[in-house]
C-alpha positions in Angstrom: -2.3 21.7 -3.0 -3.0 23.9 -5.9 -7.1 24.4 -7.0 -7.6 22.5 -10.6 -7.9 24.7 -12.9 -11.4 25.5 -14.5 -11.3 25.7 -18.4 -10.7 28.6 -19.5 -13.6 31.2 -20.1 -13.1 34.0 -22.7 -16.7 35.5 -22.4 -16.5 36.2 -18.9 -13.1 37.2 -18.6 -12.5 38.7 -21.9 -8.9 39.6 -20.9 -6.2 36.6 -20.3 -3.7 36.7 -17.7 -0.5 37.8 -18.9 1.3 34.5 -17.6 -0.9 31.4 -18.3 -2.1 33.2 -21.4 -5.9 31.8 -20.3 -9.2 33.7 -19.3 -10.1 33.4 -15.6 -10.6 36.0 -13.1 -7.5 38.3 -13.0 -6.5 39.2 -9.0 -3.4 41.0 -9.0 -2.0 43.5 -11.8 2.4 43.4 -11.4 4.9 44.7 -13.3 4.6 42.0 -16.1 1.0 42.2 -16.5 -2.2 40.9 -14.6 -2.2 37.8 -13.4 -5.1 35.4 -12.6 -5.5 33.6 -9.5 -4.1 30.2 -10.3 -0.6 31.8 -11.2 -0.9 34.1 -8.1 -0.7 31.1 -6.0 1.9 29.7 -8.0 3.7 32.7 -7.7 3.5 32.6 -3.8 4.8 29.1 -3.6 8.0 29.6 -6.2 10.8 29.1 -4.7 14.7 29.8 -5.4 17.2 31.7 -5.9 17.0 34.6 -7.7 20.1 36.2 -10.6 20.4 39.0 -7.7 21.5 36.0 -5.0 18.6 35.9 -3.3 16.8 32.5 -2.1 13.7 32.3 -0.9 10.2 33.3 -2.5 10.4 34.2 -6.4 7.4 35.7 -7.6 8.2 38.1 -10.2 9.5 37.2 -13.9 12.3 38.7 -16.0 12.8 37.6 -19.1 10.6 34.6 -18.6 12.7 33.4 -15.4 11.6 33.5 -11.5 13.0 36.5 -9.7 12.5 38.1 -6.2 10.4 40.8 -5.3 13.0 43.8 -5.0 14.2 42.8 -9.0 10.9 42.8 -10.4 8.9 45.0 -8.6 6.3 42.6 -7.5 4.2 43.9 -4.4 3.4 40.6 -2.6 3.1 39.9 1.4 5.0 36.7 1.8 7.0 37.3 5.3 6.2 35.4 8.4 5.6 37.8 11.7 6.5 34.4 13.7 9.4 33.1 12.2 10.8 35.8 9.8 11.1 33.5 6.9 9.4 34.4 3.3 7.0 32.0 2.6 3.6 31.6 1.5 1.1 32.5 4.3 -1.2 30.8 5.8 -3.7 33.6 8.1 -2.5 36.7 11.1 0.8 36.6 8.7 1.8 33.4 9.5 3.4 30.7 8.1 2.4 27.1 7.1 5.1 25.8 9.1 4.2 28.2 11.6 0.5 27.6 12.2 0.9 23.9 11.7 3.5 23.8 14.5 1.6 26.0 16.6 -1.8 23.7 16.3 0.5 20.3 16.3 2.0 21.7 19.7 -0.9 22.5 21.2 -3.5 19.2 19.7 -0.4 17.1 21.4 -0.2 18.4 24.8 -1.6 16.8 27.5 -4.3 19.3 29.4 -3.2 18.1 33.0 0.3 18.5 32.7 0.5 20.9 30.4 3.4 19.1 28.6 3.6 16.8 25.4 4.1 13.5 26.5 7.9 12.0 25.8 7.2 9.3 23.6 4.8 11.7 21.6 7.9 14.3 21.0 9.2 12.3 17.9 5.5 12.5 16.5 5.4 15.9 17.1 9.2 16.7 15.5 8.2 15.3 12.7 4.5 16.6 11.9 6.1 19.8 12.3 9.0 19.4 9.9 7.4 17.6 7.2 8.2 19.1 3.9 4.2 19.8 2.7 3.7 21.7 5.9 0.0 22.3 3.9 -0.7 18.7 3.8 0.2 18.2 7.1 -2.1 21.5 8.6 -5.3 19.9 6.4 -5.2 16.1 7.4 -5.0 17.7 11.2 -7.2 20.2 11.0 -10.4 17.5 10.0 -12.3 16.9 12.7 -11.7 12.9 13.6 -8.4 13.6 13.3 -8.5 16.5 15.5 -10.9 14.4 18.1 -8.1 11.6 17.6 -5.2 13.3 18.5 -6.7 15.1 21.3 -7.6 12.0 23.2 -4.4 10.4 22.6 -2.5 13.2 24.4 -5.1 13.2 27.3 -4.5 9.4 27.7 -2.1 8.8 30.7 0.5 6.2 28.3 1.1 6.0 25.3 1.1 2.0 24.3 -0.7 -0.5 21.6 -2.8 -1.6 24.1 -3.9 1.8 24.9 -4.3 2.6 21.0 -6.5 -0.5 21.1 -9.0 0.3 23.3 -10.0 3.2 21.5 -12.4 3.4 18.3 -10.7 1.2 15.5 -10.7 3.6 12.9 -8.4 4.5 9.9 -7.2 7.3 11.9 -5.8 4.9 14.4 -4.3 2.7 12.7 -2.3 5.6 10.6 -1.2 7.3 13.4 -0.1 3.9 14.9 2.1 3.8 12.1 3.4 7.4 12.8 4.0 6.5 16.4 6.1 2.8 15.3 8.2 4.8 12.5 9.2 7.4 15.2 10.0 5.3 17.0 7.4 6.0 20.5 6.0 3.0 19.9 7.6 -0.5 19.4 7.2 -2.1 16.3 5.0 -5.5 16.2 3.1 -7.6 13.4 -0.1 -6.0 12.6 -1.8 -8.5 10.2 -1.4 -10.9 13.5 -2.6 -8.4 15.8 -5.5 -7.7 13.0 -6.5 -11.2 12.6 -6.2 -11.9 16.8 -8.8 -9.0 17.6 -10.9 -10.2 14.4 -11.1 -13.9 15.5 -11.9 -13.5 18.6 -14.9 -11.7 17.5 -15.7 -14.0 14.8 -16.1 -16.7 17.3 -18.8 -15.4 19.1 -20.5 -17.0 16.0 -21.1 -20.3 17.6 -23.0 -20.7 20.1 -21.6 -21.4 23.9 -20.5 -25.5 24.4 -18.1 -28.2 22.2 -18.0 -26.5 19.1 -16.4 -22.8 19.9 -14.2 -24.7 22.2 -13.0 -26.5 19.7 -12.7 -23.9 16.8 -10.9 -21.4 19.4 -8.9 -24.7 19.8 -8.3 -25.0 16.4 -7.4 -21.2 15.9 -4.7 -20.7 18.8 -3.0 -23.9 18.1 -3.1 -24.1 14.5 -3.2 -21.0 12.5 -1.8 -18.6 14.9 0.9 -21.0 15.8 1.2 -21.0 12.3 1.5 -17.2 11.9 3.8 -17.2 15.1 6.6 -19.5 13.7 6.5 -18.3 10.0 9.7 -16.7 9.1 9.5 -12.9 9.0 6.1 -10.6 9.0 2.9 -12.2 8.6 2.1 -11.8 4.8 -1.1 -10.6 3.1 -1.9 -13.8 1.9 -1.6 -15.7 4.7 -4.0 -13.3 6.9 -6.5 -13.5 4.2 -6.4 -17.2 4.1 -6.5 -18.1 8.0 -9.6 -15.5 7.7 -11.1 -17.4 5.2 -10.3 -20.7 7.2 -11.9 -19.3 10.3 -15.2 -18.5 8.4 -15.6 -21.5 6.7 -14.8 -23.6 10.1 -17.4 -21.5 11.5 -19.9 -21.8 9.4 -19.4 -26.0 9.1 -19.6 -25.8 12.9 -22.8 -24.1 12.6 -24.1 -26.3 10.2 -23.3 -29.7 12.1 -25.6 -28.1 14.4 -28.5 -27.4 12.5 -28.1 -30.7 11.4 -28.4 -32.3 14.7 -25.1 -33.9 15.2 -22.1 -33.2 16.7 -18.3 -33.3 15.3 -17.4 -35.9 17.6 -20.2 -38.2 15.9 -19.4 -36.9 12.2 -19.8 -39.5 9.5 -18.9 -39.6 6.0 -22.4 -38.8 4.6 -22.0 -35.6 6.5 -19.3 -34.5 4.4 -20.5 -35.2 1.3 -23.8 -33.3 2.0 -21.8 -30.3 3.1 -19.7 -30.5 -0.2 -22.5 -30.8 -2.4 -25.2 -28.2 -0.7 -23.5 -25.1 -1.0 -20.6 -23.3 -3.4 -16.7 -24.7 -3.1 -15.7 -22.5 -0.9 -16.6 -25.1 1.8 -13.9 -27.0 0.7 -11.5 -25.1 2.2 -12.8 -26.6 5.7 -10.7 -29.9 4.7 -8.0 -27.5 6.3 -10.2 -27.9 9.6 -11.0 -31.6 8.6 -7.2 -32.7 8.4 -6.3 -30.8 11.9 -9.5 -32.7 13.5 -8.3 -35.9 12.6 -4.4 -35.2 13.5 -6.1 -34.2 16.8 -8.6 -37.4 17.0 -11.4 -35.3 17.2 -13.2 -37.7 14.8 -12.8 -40.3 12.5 -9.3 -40.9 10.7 -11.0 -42.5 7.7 -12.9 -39.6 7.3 -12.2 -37.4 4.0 -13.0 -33.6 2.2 -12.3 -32.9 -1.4 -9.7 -30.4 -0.7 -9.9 -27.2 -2.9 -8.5 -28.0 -6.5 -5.6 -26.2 -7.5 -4.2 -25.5 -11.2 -7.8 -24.2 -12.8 -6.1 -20.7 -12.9 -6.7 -18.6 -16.2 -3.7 -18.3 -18.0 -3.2 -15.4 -20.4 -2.9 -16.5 -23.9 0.7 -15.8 -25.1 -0.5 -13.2 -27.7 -1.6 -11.3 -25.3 0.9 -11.8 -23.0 3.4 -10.1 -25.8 1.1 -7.4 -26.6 0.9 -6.4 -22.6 4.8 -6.6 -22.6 5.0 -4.4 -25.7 2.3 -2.4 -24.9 4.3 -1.2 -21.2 7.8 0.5 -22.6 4.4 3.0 -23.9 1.8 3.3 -21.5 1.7 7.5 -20.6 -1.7 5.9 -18.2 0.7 4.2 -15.6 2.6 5.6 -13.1 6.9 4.4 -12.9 5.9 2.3 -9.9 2.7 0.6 -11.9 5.2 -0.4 -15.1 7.8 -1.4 -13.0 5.7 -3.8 -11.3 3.9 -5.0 -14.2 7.4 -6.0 -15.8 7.7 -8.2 -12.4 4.8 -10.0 -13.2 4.9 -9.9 -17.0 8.4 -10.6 -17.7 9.5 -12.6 -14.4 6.7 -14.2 -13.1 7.0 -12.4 -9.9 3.4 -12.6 -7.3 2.5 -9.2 -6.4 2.4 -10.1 -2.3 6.1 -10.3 -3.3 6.4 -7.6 -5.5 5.5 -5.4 -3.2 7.6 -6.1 -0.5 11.2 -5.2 -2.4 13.3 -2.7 -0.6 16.3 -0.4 -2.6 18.6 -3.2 -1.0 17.3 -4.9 -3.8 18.2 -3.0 -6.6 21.2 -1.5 -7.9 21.1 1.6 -10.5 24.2 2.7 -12.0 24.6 4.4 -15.3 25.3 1.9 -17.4 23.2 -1.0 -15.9 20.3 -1.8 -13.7 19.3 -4.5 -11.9 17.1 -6.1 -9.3 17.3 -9.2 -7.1 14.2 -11.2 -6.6 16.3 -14.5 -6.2 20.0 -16.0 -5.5 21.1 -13.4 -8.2 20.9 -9.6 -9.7 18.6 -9.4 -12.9 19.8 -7.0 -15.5 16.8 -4.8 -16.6 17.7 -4.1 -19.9 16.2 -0.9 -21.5 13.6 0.2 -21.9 12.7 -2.1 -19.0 15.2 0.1 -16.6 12.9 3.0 -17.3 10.7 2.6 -14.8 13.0 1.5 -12.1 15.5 4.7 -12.7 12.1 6.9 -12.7 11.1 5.4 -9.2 14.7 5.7 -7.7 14.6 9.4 -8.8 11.5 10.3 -7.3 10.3 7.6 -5.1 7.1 9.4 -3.8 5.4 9.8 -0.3 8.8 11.6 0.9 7.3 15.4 1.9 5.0 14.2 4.8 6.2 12.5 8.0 5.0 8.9 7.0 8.2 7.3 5.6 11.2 8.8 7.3 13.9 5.9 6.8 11.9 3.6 4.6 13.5 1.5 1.7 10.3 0.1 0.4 10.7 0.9 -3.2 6.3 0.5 -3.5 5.5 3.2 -0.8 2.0 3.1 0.4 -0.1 5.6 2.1 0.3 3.7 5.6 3.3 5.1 7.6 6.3 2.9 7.0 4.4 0.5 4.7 4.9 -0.6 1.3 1.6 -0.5 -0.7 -1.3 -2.8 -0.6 -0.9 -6.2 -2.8 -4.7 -6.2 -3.4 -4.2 -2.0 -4.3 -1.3 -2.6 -6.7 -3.2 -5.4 -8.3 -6.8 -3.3 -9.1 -4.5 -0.9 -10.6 -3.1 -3.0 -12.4 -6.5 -4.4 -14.1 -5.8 -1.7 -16.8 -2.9 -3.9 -18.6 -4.1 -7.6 -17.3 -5.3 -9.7 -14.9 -1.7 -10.3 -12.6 -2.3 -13.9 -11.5 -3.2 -14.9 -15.5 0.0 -12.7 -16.5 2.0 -14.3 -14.3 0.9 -18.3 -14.4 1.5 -17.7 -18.2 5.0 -16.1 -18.0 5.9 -18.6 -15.6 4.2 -21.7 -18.1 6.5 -20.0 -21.1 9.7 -19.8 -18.9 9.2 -23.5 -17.7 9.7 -24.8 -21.1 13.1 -23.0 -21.9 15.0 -22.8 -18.9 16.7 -25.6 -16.1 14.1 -25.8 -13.3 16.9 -25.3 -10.6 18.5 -22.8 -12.1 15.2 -20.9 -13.4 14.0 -21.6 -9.5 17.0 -19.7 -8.1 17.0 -16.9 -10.1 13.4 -16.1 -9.5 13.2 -17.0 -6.0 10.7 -19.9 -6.3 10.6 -23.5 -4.7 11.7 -26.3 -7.5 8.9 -28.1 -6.6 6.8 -25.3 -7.7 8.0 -24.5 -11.3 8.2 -28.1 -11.9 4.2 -28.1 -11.4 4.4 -25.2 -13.7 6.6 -27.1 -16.2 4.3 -30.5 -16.0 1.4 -28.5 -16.7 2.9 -26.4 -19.6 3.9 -30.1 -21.1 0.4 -31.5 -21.1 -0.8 -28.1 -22.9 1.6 -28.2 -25.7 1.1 -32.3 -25.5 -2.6 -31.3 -26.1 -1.7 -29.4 -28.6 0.2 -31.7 -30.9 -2.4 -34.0 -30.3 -4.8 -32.0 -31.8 -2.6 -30.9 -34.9 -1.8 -34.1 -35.8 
């Protein structure tokens, strides 16, 4: 990656370089002129094909247009003594490519046998073939990653079980994903695996005897059942709830104890004086509470406010326009934060959902875009399309070894992964909240448009917009009230 550039500095380099035009420190002086450092390396790493016929580097310039080094002159060492190829070097005259396949090779080979283990030779392909052979060379070469590496090739197989027994660590869990997308490793669900290892540990929170029995109880055959029979990949949400649900059990566990009783002698005052001595977030143990009583671990008369739903901000609808009118212009978001924004603003869409759309969603032709999110296509009519056309012309993360085959059309960092719901919502901050955006767009929508059909199109359960559509009736109701 290219240094950024320092501002330019007339008074202590009084002369500019000849092809930025700006005053830094002038390193090389070429046919066309002296040159400054930052268009020396740019120089290196231009490549093409030169008027002559020749591809490969271009460092020179005739009349304002890349050319090779035997049209203009320039005197610049860019051949590999490895592999022959003209490219930018890295040190002893070799390559990029050349010195990152040499220290993949060698970082991936197991010091007993000498060898790079089978199901590591996919990684290894394709670390060393990845298009930003740079990128590649510096996320190896720092040191946990280095460490990291190095013990996985000592270790005698190469499994998830083996990957878990080591430091959890960033590290880990990316080159997890490297080793699933390359297939050496199977492919399984992490958030389960995640919130397995983390429960587990969460447990030892309650002291030995009835209660951790029963809230590891309540964990394997409840919410991990749960999580096992859902349809698909455990979703963001979900994991983030059953945490939540695991805490909170926890910590009314804990507090039945302090109190002196037990949940098998649990009475209604109890209850009450767990509601009202701490925030509502211990309303979410009526989750614990209802699977207690389906179980007959206590009293069926028993009862827990459950958390209240429907006291979501909405986003006033002036706002809501000037968000929708403001994205066709904002130069401070990227194609894939406008096109998700228009998801939320203009179709309601959650962002856990957003995120998850593949290409096989979406079809771009020339005269006409469109994505599915429901039963049906939606056309995206411009300038809505922009963003989506952008994305399917440069859908990002493709020049490292992280997304080989993927059709996620919201890469993320992770091997194989789209990006993070909770990621793609901070950056979304910048235009509006997502969950007010979308509640409103969803309360506006409700009011012009058939529930079933409305439900179909945008992928939602009918009993779900016709909450929306109740709720957007008592407003306005509210609202003529107060008029008249």
């Amino acid at each position: 990656m290219a240094r950024p550039r320092k501002p330019s500095d007339p008074l202590t380099w009084p002369e500019p370089c000849t092809r930025c035009e700006e005053h830094h420190q002038l390193v090389a002086s070429w046919p066309d002129g002296r040159v400054c450092g930052y268009c020396y390396l740019a120089a290196k790493r231009t490549r093409g094909t030169c008027a002559c016929g020749h591809t490969g580097v271009l460092p020179g310039r005739i009349d304002a247009r890349p050319a090779c080094r035997a049209c203009s002159g320039v005197k610049l060492n860019v051949d590999c003594t490895s592999c022959g190829a003209e490219d930018e070097l890295h040190s002893g005259g070799h390559c990029w490519r050349c010195v990152l396949s040499t220290t993949v090779h060698r970082l991936l080979t197991n010091p007993t046998t000498a060898q790079i283990h089978p199901a590591l030779l996919p990684v290894a392909t394709a670390l060393k073939a990845m298009d930003r052979p740079n990128s590649g060379l510096t996320w190896i070469n720092q040191p946990h990653v280095t460490d990291f590496l190095a013990e996985l090739a000592a270790a005698p197989t190469t499994s998830h079980d083996a990957l878990d027994a080591l430091p959890a660590s960033r590290t880990r869990d990316y080159v997890r994903g490297l080793l699933v997308e390359h297939g050496a490793l199977p492919r399984r669900d992490e958030l389960l695996a995640r919130f397995k290892t983390w429960s587990d540990q969460a447990l030892d929170r309650l002291p030995e005897g009835e209660h951790r029995d029963i809230a590891r109880r309540f964990v394997r055959w409840h919410l991990l059942r749960r999580m096992n029979t859902a349809p698909g990949e455990v979703t963001r949400g979900t994991f983030l709830r059953s945490k939540q649900t695991t805490t909170v059990t926890i910590d009314f566990l804990n507090w039945l104890t302090d109190r002196g009783t037990t949940l098998s002698r649990l009475t209604q005052s109890d209850i009450d004086a767990w509601q009202a001595g701490g925030p509502s977030t211990r309303e979410f143990a009526s989750r614990f509470l209802a699977w207690a009583t389906k179980t007959s671990l206590v009293d069926p008369i028993l009862r827990m406010e459950p958390h209240r739903r429907g006291t979501a901000h909405r986003l006033p609808a002036a706002e809501q326009s000037r968000a929708v009118q403001a994205l066709a212009h904002h130069d401070n978001l990227t194609p894939r934060d406008r096109l998700a924004a228009i998801l939320v603003l203009v179709l309601g869409q959650q962002i856990a959902h957003v995120v998850r759309l593949t290409w096989d969603d979406a079809t771009i032709a020339e005269e006409l875009a469109t994505i599915t999110i429901g039963a049906a296509p939606i056309m995206l009519p411009p300038p809505l399309d922009e963003p989506l056309r952008q994305l399917h012309a440069e859908p990002g993360h493709g020049q490292t070894a992280a997304h080989p085959d993927t059709t996620w059309i919201f890469r993320g960092h992770s091997p194989g992964q789209h990006i993070s719901a909770a990621h793609l919502r901070q950056r979304l901050k910048t235009v509006c909240s997502t969950r007010a955006a979308r509640l409103s767009t969803l309360s506006e929508l409700t009011k012009t448009s058939p529930i079933p059909v409305l439900a179909e199109i945008l992928g939602y359960n009918t009993a779900t917009l016709e909450r929306h559509a109740v709720a957007a009736a008592a407003t306005y109701s509210r609202y003529i009230a107060t008029r008249r």
